[in-house]
C-alpha positions in Angstrom: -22.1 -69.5 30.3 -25.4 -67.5 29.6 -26.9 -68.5 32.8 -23.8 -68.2 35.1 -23.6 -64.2 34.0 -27.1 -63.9 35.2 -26.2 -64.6 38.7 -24.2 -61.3 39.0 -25.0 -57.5 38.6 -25.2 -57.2 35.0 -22.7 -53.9 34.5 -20.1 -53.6 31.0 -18.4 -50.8 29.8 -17.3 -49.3 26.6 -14.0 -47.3 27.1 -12.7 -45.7 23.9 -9.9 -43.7 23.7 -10.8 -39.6 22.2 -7.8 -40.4 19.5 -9.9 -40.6 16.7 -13.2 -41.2 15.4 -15.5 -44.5 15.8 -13.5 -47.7 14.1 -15.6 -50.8 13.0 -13.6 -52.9 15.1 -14.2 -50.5 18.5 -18.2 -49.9 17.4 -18.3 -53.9 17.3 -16.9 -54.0 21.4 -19.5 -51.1 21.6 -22.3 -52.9 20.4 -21.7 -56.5 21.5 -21.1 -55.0 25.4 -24.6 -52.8 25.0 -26.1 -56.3 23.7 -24.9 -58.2 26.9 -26.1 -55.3 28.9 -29.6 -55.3 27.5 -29.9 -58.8 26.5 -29.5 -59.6 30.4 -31.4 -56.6 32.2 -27.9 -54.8 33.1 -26.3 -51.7 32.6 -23.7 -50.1 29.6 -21.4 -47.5 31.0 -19.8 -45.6 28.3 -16.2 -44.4 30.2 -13.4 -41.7 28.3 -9.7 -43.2 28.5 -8.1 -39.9 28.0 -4.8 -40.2 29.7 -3.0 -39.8 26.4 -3.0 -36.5 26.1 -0.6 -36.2 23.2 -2.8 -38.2 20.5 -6.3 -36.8 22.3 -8.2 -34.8 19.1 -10.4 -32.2 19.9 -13.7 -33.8 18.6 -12.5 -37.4 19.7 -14.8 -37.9 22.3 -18.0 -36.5 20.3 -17.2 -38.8 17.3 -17.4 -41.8 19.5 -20.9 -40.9 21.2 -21.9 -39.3 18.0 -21.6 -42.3 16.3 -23.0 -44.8 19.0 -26.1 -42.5 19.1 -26.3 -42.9 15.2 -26.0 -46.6 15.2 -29.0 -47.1 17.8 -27.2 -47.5 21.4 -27.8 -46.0 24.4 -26.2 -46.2 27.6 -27.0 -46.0 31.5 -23.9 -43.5 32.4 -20.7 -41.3 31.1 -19.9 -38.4 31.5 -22.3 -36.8 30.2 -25.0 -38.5 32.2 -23.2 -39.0 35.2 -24.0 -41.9 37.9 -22.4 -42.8 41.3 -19.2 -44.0 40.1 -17.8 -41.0 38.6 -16.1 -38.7 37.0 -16.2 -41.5 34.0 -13.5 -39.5 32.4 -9.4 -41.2 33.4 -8.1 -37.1 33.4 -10.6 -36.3 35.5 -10.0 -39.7 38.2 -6.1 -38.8 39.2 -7.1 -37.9 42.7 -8.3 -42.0 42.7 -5.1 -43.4 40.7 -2.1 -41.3 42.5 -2.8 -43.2 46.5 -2.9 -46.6 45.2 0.1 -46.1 43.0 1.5 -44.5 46.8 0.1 -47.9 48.2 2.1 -50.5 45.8 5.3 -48.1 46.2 5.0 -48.5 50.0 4.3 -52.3 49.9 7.0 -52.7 47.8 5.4 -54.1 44.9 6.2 -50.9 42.5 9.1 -49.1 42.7 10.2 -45.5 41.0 12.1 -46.3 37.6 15.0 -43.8 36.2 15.9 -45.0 33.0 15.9 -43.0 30.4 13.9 -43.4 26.9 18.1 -44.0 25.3 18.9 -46.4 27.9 15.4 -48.6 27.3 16.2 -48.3 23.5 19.9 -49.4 23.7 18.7 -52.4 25.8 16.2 -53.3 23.5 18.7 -53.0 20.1 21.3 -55.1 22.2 18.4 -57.4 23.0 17.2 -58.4 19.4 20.8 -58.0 18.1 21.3 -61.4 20.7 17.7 -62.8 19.7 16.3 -62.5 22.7 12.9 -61.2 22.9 12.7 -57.3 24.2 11.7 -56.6 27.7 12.9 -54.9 30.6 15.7 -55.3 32.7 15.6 -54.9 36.7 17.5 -52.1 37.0 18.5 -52.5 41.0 19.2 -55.9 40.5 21.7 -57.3 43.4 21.6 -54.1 45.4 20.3 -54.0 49.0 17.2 -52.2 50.4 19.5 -49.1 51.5 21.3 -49.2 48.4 18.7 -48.9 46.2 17.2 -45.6 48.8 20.2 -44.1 48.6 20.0 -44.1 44.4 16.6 -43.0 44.0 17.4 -40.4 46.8 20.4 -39.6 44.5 18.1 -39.6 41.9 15.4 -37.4 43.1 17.9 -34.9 44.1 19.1 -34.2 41.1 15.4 -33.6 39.9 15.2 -36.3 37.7 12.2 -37.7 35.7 11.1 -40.8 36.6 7.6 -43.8 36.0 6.6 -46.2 38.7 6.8 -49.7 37.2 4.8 -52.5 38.8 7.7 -55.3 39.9 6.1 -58.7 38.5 6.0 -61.9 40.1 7.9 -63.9 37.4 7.1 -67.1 39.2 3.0 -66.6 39.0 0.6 -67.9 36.0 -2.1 -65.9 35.3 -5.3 -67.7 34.6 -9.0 -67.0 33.7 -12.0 -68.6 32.0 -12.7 -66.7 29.3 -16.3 -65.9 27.4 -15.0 -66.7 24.3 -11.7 -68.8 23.9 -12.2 -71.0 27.1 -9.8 -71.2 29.7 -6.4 -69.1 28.7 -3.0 -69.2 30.9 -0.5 -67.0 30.8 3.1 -66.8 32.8 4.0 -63.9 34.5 7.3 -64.3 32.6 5.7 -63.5 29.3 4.8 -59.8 29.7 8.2 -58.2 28.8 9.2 -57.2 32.6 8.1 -55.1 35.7 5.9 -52.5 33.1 4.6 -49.4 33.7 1.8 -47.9 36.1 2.5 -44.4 36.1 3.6 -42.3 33.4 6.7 -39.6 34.2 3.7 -36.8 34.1 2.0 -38.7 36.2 -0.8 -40.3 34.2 -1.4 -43.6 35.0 -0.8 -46.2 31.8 -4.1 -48.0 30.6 -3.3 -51.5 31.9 -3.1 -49.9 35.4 -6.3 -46.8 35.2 -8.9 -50.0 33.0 -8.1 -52.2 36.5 -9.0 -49.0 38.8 -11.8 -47.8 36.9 -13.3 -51.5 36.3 -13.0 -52.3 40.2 -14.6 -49.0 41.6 -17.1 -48.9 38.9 -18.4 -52.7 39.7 -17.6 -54.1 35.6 -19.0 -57.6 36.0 -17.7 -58.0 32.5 -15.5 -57.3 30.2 -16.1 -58.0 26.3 -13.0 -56.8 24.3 -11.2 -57.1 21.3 -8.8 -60.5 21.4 -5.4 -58.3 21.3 -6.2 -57.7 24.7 -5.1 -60.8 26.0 -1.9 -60.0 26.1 -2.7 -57.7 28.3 -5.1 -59.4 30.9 -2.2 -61.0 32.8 -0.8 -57.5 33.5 -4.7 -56.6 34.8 -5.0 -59.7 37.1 -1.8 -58.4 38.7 -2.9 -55.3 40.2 -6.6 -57.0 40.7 -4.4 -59.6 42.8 -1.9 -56.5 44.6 -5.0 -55.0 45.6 -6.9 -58.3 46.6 -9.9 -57.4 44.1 -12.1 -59.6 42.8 -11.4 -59.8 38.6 -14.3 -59.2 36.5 -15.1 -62.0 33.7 -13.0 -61.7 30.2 -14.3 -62.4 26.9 -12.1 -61.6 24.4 -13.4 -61.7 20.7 -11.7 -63.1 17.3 -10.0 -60.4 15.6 -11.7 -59.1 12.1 -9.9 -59.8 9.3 -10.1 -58.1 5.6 -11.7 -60.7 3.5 -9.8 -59.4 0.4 -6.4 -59.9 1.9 -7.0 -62.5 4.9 -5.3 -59.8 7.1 -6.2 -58.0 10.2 -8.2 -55.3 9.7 -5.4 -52.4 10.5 -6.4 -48.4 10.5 -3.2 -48.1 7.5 -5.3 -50.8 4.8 -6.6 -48.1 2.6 -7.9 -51.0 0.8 -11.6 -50.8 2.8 -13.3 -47.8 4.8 -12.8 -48.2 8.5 -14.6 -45.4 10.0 -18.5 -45.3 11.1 -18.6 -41.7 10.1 -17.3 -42.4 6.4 -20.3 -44.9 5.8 -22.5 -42.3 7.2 -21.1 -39.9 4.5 -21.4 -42.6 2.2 -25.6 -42.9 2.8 -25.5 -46.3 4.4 -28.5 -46.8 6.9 -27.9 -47.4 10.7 -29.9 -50.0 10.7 -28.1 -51.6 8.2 -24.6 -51.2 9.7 -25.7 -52.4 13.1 -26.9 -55.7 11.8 -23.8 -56.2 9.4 -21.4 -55.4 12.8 -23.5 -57.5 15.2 -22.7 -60.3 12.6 -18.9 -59.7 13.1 -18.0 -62.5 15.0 -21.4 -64.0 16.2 -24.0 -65.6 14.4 -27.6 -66.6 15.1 -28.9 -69.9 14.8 -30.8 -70.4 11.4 -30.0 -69.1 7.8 -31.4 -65.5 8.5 -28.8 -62.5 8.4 -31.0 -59.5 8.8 -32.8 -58.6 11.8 -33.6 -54.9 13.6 -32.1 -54.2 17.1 -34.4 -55.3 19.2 -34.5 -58.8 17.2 -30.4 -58.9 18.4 -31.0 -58.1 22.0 -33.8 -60.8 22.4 -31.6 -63.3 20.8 -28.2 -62.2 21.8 -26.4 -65.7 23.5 -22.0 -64.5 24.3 -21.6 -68.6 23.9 -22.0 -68.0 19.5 -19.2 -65.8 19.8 -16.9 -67.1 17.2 -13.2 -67.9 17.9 -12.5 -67.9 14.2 -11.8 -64.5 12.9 -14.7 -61.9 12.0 -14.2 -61.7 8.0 -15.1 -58.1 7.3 -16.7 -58.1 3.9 -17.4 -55.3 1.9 -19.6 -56.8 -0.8 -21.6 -58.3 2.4 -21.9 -54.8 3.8 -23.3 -53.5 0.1 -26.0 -56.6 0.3 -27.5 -56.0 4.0 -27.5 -52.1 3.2 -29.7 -52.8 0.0 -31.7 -55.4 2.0 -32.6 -52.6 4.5 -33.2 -49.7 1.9 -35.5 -52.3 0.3 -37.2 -52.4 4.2 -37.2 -49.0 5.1 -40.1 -46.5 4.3 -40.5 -45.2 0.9 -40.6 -41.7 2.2 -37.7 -42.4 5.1 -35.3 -43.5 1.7 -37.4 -40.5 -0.6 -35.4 -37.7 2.2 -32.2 -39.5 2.0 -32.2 -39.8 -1.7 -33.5 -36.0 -2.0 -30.6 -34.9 0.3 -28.1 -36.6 -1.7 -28.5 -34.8 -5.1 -28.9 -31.3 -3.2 -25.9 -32.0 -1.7 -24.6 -32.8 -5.5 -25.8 -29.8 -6.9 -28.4 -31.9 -9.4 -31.2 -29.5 -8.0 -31.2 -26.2 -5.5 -34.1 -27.0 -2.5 -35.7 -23.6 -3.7 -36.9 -25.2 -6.8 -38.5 -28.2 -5.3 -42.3 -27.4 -6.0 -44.5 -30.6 -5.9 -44.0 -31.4 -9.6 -40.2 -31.6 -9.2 -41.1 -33.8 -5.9 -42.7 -35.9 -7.5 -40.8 -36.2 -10.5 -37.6 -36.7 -8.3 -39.6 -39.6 -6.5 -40.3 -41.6 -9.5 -36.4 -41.3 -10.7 -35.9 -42.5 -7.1 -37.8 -45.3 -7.6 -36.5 -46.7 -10.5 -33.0 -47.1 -9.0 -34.0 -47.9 -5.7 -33.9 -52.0 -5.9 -30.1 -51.1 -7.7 -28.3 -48.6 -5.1 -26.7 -50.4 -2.2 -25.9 -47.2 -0.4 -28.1 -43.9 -1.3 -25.1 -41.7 -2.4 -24.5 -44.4 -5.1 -27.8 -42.3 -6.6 -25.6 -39.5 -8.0 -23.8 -40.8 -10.3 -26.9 -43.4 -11.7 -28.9 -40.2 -12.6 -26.9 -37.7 -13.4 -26.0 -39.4 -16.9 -29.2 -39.7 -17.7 -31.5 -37.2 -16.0 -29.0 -34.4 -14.4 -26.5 -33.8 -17.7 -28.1 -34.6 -20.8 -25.1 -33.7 -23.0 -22.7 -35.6 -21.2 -20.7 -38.3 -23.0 -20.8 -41.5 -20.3 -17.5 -43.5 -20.4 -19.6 -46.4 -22.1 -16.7 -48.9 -22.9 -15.4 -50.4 -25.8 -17.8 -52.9 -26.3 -20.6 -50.4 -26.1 -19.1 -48.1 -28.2 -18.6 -50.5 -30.9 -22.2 -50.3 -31.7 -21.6 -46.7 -33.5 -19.9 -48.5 -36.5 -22.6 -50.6 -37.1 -24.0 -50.2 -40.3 -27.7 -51.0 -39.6 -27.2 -48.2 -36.3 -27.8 -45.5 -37.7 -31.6 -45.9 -40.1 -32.8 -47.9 -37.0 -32.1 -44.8 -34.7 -33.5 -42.4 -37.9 -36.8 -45.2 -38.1 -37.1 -44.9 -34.1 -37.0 -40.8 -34.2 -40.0 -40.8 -36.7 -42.2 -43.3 -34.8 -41.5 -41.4 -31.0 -42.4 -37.8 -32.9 -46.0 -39.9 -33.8 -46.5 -40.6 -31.0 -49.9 -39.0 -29.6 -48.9 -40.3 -25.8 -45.2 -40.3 -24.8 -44.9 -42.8 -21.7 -43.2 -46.0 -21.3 -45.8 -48.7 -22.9 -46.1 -46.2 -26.1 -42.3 -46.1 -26.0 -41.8 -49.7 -25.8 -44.4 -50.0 -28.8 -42.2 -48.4 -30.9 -39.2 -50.9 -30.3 -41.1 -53.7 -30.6 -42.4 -52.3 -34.3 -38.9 -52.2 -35.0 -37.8 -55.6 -34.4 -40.3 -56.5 -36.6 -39.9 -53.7 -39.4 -35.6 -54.4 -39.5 -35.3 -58.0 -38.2 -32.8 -56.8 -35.7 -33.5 -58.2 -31.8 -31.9 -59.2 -28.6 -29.3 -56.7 -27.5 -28.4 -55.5 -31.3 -31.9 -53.9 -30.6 -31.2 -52.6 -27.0 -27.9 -51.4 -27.0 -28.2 -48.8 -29.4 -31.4 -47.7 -28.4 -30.3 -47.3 -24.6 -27.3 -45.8 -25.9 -28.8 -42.8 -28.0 -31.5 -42.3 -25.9 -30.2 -42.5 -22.5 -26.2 -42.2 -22.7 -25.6 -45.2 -20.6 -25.5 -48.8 -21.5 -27.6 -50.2 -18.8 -30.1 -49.1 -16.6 -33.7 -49.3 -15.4 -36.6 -50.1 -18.1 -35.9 -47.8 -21.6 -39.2 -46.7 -21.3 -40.1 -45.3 -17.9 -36.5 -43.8 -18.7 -37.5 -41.8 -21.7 -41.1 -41.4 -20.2 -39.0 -39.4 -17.3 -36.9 -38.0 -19.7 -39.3 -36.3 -21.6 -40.5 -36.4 -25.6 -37.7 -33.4 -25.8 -35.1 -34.6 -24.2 -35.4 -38.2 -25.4 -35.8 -36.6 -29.1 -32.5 -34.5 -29.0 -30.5 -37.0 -27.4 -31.2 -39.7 -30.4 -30.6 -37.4 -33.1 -27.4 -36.1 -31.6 -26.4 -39.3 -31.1 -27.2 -39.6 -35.0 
């Protein structure tokens, strides 16, 4: 399959809809179409299906590019970077739509539809009350040529609304060889009746605009989401009215929540969705385009993380997957710590710094080099444990940001309080920390080993009360470049309050 794509002019698209901000499941048809592009020497077109005026949001458009940009793509044209084939925005192409929709009318093959939105939904209830599957009914069925120009004449008299529905060839399969699932059929008779082309304002539905826009901007291929087969058949209809030559499908598995073995739907508040809400969250670009890229393709070999230029070298559309995508959150958390592990120290150092501004653990004014620095080694110790960088917040502000602050340690933790041997092993550990001529970790960890061997008390009878006073949570980085961090005050006051 790899080689046959070669032969032609290399040119996808990615045509999102400005009704909301960048999905997973429309960033994955982003990036796999800008990895075919790339992987093969072609051109990505990024094109704006704004027809839907009623759901359009005012930074819809910006979101998706925004986001694009942010995850590492690029592309050859839109509309903001126009080429030849524009405008690359639908409202902007009506002038193109409206004659061929005047064409199919005068050949006969679409005709002006009057019913109204009650008569469609009284013919569907009476439809599924007989369990028969919904679709629409010919409405000048057994009238004549002149008898159906005299209604519509009738019709448009009276000033009423109407759509232009395409009249489907009920006889005809639709066929294709598709990227990913093979060869696919589909009867004419399957897509629910003669369906719309032109909207009663005069916007032209998807199915009809995707076909226009895909023909007159040369798409060589299309790589989409697999609940657009359904509508394929509908496409190859006005590629065939029009005598067009089809571009080549590949329609990829759906992406499934791991957690529930579901589609992944925009209403499961069960996992985030958006790109933008694992931007907020600190996860790294890098990091979300290699976990996407693995949605429904895979390598060869056992590795799972590799940079973008890695992908487009190794890209192949025949490992597309026909099994479902399983979107995995825990997955996600793992190749976002494997690429903070990766990254520059001082790249992560920013992000990490930005994050407990942004919590109000420390105003940018007061950020001399000794609080730099200081910051930088608290980084460092949680680094290896954070699997996106806001998950820093709430690691150190226990420990480092609100020194009075009770943690919610849990019942087993807490149980330690009523120990009897607790309390002289925490007013034994006070004395030999005051002693102390040197207060860093090794001198620190000195002290608890004397212990051990002073009480006889080891393991995590030892640890857990020690972490606890000390530190006010009940697990964490090494006790003693804590405390070191902390400070001989700090450290001090929080054991003997804990006393």
């Amino acid at each position: 399959m790899a080689e046959e794509n070669t032969e032609k002019k290399i040119r996808v698209r990615y045509a999102p809809s400005p009704t909301g901000h960048l999905h997973i499941g429309n960033a994955r048809t982003a990036l796999f179409n800008w990895l075919f592009a790339r992987h093969f020497g072609g051109q990505f077109i990024i094109r704006i299906e704004d027809t839907d005026q009623a759901r359009n949001i005012a930074d819809g458009e910006f979101s998706q590019l925004d986001n694009l940009a942010w995850l590492g793509l690029d592309w050859d044209e839109s509309p903001a970077n126009p080429g030849q084939y524009g405008p690359y925005r639908q409202s902007e192409r009506l002038h193109i739509y409206q004659p061929l929709v005047q064409e199919l009318l005068e050949r006969g093959l679409a005709y002006k539809s009057y019913k109204t939105s009650a008569e469609l939904e009284a013919e569907r209830e009476a439809q599924i009350a007989a369990k028969i599957a919904p679709h629409y009914v010919y409405e000048y069925a057994g009238l004549s040529d002149e008898e159906i120009a005299a209604k519509q004449a009738d019709f448009e008299a009276q000033g009423l609304p109407y759509v232009v529905r395409f009249r489907v060839p009920e006889e005809n399969v639709y066929g294709w060889e598709d990227i990913v699932k093979g060869h696919v059929e589909i009867g004419a008779s399957q897509v629910g009746g003669d369906w719309v082309i032109q909207k009663a304002d005069g916007m032209p539905t998807y199915n009809f605009a995707v076909v226009v826009d895909d023909h007159m901007m040369e798409i060589s291929h299309v790589l989409r989401g697999d609940d657009h087969v359904s509508n394929t058949p509908k496409q190859l209809m006005i590629y065939e009215a029009f005598g067009w030559e089809a571009p080549i499908f590949g329609h990829m598995s759906l992406i499934i929540n791991t957690e529930t073995g579901k589609k992944l739907s925009k209403r499961d508040e069960t996992v985030l969705q958006f790109i933008e809400q694992y931007r907020e969250l600190g996860y790294l670009p890098e990091a979300m385009l290699n976990f996407i890229t693995l949605l429904g393709w895979s390598p060869k070999g056992e590795d799972e993380i590799f940079n973008k230029k890695q992908f487009v070298k190794m890209f192949d559309p025949e490992r597309l997957s026909k099994s479902p995508a399983k979107f995995d959150n825990k997955k996600l958390e793992w190749v976002n710590n494997q690429w903070i592990k990766k990254i520059d120290e001082n790249v992560l150092f920013d992000k990490l710094l930005n994050e407990v501004v942004k919590a109000g653990f420390v105003k940018p004014e007061e950020l001399d080099a000794g609080k730099l620095a200081w910051w930088h080694q608290v980084f460092k110790m949680h680094q290896d444990g954070i699997a996106y960088t806001s998950q820093i917040t709430p690691l150190v502000k226990p420990i480092f940001v609100d020194l009075t602050a009770k943690a919610d340690l849990g019942e087993d933790a807490l149980a330690w309080i009523d120990k009897d041997y607790v309390k002289p092993l925490l007013t034994a550990w006070v004395a030999k920390l005051e002693a102390l001529t040197i207060f860093d970790a090794t001198s620190i960890v000195q002290t608890i080993r004397e212990l051990q061997n002073e009480m006889g008390v080891k393991g995590r009878d030892l640890w857990m009360p020690l972490r606890i006073a000390a530190s006010r949570v009940n697990e964490g980085p090494n006790l003693g470049e804590v405390m070191e961090l902390l400070g001989r005050e700090a450290s001090i006051n929080n054991i003997k309050e804990f006393i």
